[in-house]
Backbone as JSON, one array per atom type, in Angstrom:
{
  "sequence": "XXXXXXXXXXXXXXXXXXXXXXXXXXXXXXXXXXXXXXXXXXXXXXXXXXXXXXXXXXXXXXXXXXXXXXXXXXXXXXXXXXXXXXXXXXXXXXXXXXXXX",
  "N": [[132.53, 3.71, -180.82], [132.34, 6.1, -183.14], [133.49, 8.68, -185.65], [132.45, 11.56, -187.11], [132.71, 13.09, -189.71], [132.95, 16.3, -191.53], [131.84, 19.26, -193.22], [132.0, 22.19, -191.63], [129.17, 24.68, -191.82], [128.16, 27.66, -192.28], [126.58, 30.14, -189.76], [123.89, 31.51, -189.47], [123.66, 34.06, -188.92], [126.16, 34.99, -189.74], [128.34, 36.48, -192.58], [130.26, 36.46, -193.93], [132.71, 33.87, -195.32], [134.76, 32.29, -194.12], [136.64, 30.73, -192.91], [135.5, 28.27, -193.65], [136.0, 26.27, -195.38], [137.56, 24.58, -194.13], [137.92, 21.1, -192.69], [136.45, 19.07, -190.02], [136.65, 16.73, -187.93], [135.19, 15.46, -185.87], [134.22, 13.16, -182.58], [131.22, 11.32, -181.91], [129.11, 11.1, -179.51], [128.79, 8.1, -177.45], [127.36, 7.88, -174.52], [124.15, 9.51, -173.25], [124.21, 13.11, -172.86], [124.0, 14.39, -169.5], [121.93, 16.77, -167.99], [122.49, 19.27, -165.02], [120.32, 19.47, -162.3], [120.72, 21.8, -160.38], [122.44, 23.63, -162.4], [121.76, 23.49, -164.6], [123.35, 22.95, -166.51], [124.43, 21.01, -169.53], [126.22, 18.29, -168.91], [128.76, 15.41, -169.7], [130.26, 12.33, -169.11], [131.88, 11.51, -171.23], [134.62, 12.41, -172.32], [136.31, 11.97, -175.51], [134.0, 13.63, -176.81], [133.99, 16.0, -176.67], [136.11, 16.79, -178.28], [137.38, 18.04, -181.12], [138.43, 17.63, -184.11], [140.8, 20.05, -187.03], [140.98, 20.17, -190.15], [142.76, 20.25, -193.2], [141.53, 19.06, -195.49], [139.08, 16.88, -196.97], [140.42, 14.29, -197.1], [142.4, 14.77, -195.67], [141.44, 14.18, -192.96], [140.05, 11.74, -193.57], [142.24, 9.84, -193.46], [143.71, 10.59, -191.29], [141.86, 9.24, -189.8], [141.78, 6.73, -190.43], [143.97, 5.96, -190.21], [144.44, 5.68, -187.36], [142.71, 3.74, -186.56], [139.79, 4.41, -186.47], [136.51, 4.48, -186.43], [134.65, 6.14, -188.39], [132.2, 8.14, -190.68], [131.59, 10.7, -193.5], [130.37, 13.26, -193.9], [128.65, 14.7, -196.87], [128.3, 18.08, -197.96], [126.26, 20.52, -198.87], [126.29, 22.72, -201.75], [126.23, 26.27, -201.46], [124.59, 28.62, -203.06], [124.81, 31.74, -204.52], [123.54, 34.58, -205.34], [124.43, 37.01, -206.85], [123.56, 40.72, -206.29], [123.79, 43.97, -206.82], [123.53, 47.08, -205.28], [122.41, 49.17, -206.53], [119.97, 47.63, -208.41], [117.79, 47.94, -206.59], [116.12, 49.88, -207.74], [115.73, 49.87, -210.08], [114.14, 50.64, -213.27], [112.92, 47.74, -214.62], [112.69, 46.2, -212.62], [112.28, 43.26, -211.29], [110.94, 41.7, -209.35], [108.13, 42.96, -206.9], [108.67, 46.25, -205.15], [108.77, 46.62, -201.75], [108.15, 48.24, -199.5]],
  "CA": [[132.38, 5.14, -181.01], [132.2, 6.46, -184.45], [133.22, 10.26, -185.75], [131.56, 12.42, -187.89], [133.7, 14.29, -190.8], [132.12, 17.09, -192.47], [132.69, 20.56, -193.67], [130.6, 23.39, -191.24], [128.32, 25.51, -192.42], [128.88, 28.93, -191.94], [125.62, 30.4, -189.13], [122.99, 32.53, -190.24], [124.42, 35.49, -188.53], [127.42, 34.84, -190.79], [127.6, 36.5, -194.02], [131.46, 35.57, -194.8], [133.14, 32.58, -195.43], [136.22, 32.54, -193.28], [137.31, 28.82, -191.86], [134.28, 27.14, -194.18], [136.8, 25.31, -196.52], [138.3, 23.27, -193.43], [136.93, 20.09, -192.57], [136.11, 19.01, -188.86], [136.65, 15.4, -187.81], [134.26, 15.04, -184.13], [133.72, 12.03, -182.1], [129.55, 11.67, -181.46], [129.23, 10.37, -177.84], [127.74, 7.08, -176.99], [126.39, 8.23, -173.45], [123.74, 11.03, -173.17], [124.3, 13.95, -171.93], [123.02, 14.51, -168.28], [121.05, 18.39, -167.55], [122.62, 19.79, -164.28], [119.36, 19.92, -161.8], [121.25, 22.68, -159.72], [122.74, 25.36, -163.15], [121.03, 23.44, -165.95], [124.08, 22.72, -168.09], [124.82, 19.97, -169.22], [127.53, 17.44, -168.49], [129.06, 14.1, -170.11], [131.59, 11.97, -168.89], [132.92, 10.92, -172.22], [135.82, 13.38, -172.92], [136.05, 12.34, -176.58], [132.68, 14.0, -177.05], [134.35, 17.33, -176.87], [137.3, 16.3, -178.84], [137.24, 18.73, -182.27], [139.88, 17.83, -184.94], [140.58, 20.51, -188.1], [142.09, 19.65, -191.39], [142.11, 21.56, -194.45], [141.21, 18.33, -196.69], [138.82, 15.61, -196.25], [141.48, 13.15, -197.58], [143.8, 14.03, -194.62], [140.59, 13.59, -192.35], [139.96, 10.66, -193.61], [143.74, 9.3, -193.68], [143.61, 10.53, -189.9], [141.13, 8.11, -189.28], [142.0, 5.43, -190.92], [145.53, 5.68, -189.06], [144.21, 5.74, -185.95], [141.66, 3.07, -186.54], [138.74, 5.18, -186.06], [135.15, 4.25, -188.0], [133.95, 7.4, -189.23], [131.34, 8.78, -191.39], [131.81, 11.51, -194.12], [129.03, 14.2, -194.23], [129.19, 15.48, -197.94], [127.66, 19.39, -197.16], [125.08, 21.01, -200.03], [126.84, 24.14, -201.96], [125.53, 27.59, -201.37], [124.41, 29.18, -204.38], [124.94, 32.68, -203.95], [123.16, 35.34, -206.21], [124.59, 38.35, -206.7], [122.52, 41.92, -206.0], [124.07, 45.61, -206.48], [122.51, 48.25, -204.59], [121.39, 50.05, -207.62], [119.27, 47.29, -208.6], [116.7, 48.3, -205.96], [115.39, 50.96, -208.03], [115.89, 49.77, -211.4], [112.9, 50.61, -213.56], [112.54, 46.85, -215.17], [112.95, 45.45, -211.67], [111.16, 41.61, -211.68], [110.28, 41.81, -208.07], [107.67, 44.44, -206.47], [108.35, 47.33, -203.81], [107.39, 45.83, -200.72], [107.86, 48.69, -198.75]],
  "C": [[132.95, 5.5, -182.38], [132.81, 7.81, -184.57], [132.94, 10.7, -187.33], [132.87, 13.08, -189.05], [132.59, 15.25, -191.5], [132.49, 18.26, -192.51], [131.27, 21.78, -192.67], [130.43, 24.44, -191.83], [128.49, 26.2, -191.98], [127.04, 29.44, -191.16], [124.77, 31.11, -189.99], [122.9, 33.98, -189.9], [125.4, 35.68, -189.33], [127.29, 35.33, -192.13], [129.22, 35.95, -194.85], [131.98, 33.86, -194.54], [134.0, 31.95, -194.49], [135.8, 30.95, -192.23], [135.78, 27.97, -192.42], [135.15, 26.09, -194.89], [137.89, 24.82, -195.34], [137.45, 22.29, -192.92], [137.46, 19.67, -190.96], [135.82, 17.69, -188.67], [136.07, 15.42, -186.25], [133.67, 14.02, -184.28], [131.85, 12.13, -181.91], [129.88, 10.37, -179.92], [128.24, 9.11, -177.61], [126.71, 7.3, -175.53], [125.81, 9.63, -173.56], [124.08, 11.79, -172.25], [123.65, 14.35, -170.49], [122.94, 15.92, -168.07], [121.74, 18.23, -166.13], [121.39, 19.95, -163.33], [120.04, 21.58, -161.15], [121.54, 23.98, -161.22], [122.23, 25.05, -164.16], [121.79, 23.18, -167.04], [124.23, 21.52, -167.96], [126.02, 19.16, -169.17], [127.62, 15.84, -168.94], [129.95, 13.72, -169.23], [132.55, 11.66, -170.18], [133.2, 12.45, -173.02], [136.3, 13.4, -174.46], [134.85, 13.37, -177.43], [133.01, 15.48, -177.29], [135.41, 17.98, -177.58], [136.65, 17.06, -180.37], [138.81, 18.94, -183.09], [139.69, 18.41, -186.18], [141.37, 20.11, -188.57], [141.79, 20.43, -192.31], [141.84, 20.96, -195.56], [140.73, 17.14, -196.15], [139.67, 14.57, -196.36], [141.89, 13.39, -196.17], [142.86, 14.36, -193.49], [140.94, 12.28, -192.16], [141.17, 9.35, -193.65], [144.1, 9.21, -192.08], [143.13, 9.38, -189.42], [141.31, 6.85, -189.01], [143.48, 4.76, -190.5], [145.54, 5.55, -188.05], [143.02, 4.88, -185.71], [140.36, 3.41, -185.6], [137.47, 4.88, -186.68], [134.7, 5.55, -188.03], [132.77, 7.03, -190.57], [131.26, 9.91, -192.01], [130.24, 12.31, -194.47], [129.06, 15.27, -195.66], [128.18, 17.28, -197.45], [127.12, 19.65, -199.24], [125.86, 22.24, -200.26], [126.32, 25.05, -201.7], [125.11, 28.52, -202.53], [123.92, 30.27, -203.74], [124.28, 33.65, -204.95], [123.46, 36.75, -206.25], [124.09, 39.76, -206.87], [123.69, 43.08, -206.65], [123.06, 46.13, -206.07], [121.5, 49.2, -205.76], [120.42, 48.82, -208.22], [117.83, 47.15, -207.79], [115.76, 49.26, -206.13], [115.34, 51.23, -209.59], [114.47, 49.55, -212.0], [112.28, 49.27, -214.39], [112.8, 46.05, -213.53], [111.54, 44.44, -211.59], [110.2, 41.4, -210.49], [109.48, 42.7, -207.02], [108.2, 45.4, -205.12], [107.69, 46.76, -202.99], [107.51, 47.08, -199.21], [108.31, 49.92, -198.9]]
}
C-alpha cells in the first residue's frame, strides 16, 4: 500500500484559497470499495483508506514517509493563473470582448 502526496485543489464552488498551501499525505486502498445493496453507501474494510495526513510542506510529507517506511508518490499540482477583472471594466468603451447580454 502506497500514499499519494499532493497539494488539493481548491472546488469549483470555491473562489478563495484558504487551506490550499497545505499538503495532504492519503493512503489509496488496495481493496475496492463494496456499494451497500440495502442504503447504497459504500463501505471498505481497509481503515488506512480513510486515513488523511496534513502538513504545511511537502518536504515534511515526504520526511513523514520516509520515517515511517511508507512508498509514496508526489502529485506536483498545475498553478492557477488568475486574471484580474474590476467591475468597471464591464462597460469600458475599448472593451476586447462583446456584450453578450
Amino acid at each position: 500500500m502506497f500514499a499519494k502526496i499532493y497539494q488539493p485543489a481548491a472546488s469549483a464552488m470555491q473562489s478563495g484559497r484558504g487551506n490550499s498551501n497545505k499538503w495532504v499525505l492519503e493512503f489509496v486502498s488496495k481493496t475496492p470499495t463494496i456499494i451497500d445493496p440495502l442504503t447504497g453507501n459504500a463501505r471498505s474494510t481497509d481503515m488506512r483508506s480513510q486515513l488523511e495526513l496534513r502538513f504545511d510542506t511537502m518536504e515534511a510529507a515526504v520526511a513523514y514517509a520516509k520515517a515511517n517506511d511508507i512508498p509514496y508518490r508526489v502529485s506536483q499540482t498545475k498553478t492557477r493563473k488568475r486574471i484580474s477583472r474590476s467591475y468597471a471594466d464591464n462597460f469600458a468603451y475599448d472593451r476586447k470582448l462583446p456584450w453578450t447580454h
